[in-house]
C-alpha positions as CSV (number, residue, x, y, z in Angstrom):
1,X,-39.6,63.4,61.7
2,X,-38.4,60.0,59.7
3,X,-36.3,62.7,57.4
4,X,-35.1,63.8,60.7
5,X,-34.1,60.1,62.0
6,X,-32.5,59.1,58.5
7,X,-30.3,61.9,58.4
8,X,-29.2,61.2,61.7
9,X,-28.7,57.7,60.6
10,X,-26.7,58.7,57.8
11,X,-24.6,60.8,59.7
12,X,-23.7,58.3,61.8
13,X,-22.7,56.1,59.5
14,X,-20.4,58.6,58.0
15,X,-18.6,59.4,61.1
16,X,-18.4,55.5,61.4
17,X,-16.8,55.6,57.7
18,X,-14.5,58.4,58.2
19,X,-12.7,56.6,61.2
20,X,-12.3,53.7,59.1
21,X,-10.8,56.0,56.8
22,X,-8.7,57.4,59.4
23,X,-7.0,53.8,60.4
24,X,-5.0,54.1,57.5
25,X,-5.1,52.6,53.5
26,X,-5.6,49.2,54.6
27,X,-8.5,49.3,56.1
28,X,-10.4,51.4,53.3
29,X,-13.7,49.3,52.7
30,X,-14.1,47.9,49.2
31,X,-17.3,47.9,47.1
32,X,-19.1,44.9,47.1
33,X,-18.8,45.4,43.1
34,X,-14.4,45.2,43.6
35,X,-14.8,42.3,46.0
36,X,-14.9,39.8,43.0
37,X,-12.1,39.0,40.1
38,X,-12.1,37.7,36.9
39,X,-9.6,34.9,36.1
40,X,-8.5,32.3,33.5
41,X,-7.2,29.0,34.2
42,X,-6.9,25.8,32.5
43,X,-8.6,27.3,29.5
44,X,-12.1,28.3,31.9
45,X,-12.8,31.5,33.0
46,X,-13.9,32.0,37.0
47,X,-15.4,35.1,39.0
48,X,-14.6,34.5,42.7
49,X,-13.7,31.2,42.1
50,X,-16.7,29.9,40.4
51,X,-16.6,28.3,37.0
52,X,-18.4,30.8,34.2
53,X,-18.9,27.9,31.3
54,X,-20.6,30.3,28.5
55,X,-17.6,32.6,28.9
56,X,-15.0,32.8,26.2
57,X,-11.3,32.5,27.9
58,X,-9.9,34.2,24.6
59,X,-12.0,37.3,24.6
60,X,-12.8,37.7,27.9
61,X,-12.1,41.1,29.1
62,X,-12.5,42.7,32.8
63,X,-14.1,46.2,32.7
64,X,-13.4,46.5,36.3
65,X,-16.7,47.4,39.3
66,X,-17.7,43.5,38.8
67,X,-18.6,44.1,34.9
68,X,-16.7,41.8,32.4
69,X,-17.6,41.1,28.6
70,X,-16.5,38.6,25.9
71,X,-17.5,38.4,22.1
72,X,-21.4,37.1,23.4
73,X,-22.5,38.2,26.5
74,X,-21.2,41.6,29.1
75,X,-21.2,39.7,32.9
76,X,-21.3,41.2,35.9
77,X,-20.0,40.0,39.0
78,X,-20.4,36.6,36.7
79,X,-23.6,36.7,35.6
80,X,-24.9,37.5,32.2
81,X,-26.8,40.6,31.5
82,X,-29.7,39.4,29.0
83,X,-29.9,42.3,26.4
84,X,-26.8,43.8,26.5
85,X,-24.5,43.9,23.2
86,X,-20.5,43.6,24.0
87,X,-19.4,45.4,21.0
88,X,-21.5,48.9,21.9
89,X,-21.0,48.2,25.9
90,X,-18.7,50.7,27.6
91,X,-18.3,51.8,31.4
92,X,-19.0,55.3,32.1
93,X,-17.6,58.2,34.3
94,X,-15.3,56.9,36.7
95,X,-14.8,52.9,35.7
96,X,-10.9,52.4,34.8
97,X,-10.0,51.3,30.9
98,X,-11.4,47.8,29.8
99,X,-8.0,45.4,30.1
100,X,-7.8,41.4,29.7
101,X,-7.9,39.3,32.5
102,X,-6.3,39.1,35.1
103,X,-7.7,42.0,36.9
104,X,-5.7,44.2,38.9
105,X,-8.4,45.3,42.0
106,X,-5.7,45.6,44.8
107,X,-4.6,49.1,42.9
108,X,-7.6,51.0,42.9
109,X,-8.3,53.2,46.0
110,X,-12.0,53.6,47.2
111,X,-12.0,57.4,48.1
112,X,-14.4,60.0,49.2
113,X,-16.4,60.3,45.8
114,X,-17.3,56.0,46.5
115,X,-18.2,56.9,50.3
116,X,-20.5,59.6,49.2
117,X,-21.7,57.4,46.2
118,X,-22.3,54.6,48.7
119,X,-24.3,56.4,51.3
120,X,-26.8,58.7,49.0
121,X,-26.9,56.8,46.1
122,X,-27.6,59.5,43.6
123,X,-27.0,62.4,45.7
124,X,-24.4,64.8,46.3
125,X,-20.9,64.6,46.4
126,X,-17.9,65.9,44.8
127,X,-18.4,64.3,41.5
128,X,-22.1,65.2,41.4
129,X,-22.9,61.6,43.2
130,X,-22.1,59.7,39.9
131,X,-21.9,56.4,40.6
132,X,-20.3,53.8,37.8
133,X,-22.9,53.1,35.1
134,X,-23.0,51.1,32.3
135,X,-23.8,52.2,28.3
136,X,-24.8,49.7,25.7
137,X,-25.1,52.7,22.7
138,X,-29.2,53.7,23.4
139,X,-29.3,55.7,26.7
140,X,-31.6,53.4,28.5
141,X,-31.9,49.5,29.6
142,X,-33.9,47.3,27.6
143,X,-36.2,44.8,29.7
144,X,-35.2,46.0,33.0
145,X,-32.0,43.9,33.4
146,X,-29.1,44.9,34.6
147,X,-28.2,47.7,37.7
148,X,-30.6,50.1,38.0
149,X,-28.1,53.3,37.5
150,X,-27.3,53.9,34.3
151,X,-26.4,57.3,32.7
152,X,-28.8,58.4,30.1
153,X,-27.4,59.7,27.0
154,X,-28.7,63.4,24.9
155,X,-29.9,60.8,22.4
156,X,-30.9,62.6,19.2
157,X,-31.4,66.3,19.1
158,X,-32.8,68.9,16.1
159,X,-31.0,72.2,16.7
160,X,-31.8,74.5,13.7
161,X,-31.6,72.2,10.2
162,X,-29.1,69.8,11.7
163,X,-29.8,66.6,13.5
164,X,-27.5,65.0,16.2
165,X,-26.6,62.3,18.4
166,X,-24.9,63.0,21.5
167,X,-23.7,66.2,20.4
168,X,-22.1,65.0,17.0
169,X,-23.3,66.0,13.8
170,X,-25.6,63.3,12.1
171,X,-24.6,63.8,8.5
172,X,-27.0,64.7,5.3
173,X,-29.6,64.3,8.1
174,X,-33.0,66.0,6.9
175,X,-34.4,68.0,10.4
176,X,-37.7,68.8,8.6
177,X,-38.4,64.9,8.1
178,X,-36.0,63.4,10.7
179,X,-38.0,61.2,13.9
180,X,-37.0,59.6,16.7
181,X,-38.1,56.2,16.8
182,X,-36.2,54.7,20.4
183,X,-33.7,52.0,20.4
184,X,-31.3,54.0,19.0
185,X,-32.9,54.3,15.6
186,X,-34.4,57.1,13.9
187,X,-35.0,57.9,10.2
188,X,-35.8,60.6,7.9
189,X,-37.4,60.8,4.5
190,X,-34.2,59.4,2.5
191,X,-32.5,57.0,5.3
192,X,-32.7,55.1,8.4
193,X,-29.9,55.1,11.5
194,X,-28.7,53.9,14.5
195,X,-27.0,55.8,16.8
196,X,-26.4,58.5,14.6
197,X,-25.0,56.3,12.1
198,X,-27.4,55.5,8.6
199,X,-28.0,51.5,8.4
200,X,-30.3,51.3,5.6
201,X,-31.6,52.8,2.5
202,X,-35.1,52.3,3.4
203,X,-36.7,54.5,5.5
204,X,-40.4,53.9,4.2
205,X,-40.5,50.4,5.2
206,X,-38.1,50.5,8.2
207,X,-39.2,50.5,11.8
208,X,-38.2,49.9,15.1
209,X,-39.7,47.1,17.2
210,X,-38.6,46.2,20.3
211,X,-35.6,44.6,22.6
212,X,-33.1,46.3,20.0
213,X,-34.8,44.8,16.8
214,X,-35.8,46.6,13.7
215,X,-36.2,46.0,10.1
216,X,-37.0,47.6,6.7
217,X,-38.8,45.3,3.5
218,X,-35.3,43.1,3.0
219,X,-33.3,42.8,6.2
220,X,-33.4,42.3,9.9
221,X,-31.0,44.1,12.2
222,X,-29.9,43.6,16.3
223,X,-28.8,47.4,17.9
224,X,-28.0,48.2,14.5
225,X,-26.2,45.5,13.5
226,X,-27.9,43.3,10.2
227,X,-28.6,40.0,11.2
228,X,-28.9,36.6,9.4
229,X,-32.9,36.7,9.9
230,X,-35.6,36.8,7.0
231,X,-38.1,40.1,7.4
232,X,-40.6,36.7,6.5
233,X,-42.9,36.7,9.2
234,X,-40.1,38.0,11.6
235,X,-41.6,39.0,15.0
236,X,-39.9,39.9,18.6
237,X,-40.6,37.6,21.6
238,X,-39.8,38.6,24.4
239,X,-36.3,38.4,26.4
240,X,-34.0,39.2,23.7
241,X,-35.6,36.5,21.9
242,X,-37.3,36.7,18.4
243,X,-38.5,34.8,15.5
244,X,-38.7,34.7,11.6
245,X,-40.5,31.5,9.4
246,X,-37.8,29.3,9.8
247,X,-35.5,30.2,13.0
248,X,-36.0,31.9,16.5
249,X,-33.0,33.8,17.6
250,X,-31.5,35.3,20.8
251,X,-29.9,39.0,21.3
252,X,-29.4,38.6,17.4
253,X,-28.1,35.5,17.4
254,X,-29.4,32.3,15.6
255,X,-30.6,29.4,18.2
256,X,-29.1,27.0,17.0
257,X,-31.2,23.8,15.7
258,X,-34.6,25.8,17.5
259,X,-37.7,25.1,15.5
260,X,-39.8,28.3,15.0
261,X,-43.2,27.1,14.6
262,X,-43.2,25.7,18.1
263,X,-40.6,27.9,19.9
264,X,-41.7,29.7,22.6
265,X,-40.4,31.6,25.8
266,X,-40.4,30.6,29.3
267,X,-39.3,33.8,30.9
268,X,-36.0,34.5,33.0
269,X,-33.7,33.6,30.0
270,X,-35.9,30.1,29.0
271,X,-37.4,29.3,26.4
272,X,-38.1,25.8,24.5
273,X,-39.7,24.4,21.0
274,X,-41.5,20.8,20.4
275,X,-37.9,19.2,21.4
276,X,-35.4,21.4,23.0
277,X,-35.3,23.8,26.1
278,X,-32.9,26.9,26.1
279,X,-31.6,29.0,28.0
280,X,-30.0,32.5,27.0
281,X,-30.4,30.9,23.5
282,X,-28.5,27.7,24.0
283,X,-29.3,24.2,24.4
284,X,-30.1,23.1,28.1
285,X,-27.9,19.8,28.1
């Protein structure tokens, strides 16, 4: 009986949406996710108006659906994501190519595919009910930030003696010794990789921690990506956050002036040592 009702529901709805449809282009709702731009003025960077002080003005970029991304941090609708790397970040399906601010929202039509998206979610429509998701190179979304519908990716798959990721050939690949270790990484007996992609020589000592993070004996690396860290005593936090003998760090980055024996997170992007309090690995001023 509640199926019943909720279909009914739904179908009222859509009648609703289709005579708004049938008014004419200009009154075709928007997303909530299009309702917002990106902007730069005076050398500061704004989303609807508001101020967006850890944004870069020269590298911002909007991705368009509310997502944006500089050389730090991917933003949507102007907030950061925690845990998501701008240089592997990418819209997927139908989001329109990344382009500098200013945005240009007026010319993109909300059609059918967005109605359908809109009322079931993850159901049925013309384009299989994909709605636009968001990538950041490992299929899956670390710490549970971020909107809940991103695409997952093949990832890596053995097929015969070859090994690959996402369909392309991982070369000189061994499929006897290869394994899957999450995060993107994976190694076999004579190398280790991300993405398909070999980042050390090491396999032996490397492994994959957590929040992006792995290492091998000499080197520390961030979604596969070697970082400034020492493998001495180096651990993961929580929260993108992680620590070595003489530095903490945040999504890979150094925190800056952080003292490592006493630095410790708060939660929700926080964290402080015996002086300083942070927040998405910068100073709280």
């Amino acid at each position: 009986m509640k199926n019943i009702k909720r279909m009914i529901a739904v179908a009222v709805l859509m009648l609703s949406a289709v005579a708004a449809f049938a008014q004419g282009p200009t009154s075709r709702p928007t997303p909530p996710s299009q309702q917002g731009s990106y902007r730069v003025m005076g050398g500061k960077v704004y989303y609807n108006n508001i101020i967006m002080h850890e944004a870069d003005p020269r590298t911002i970029q909007d991705l368009g659906y509310g997502y944006a991304k500089d050389d730090e941090y991917v933003w949507f609708e102007g907030r950061i994501l925690p845990l998501v790397d701008p240089y592997t970040f990418r819209l997927k399906h139908t989001a329109p190519p990344a382009g500098p601010v200013p945005p240009q929202h007026g010319s993109q039509d909300f059609g059918w595919d967005d109605l359908f998206s809109l009322l079931f979610g993850n159901g049925s429509s013309q384009n299989g009910g994909q709605t636009p998701g968001y990538d950041h190179g490992h299929g899956h979304n670390p710490g549970g930030h971020g909107p809940g519908h991103m695409q997952p990716e093949r990832g890596y798959e053995i097929v015969g003696n070859k090994v690959y990721y996402n369909g392309v050939l991982v070369n000189n690949a061994s499929a006897h010794s290869f394994k899957d270790l999450g995060w993107g990484y994976a190694k076999d007996s004579s190398r280790a990789y991300y993405c398909g992609k070999k980042i050390s020589n090491d396999p032996t000592r490397f492994k994959a921690l957590a929040d992006g993070y792995a290492m091998d004996a000499f080197d520390v690396y961030y979604f596969g990506e070697e970082i400034e860290a020492s493998t001495s005593g180096f651990k993961v936090l929580s929260d993108g956050y992680a620590k070595d003998a003489f530095d903490a760090y945040y999504c890979g980055k150094e925190v800056v002036g952080s003292s490592a024996s006493t630095f410790q997170v708060l939660g929700n992007g926080y964290a402080k040592d015996a002086w300083e309090t942070y927040y998405l690995g910068k100073k709280v001023r």
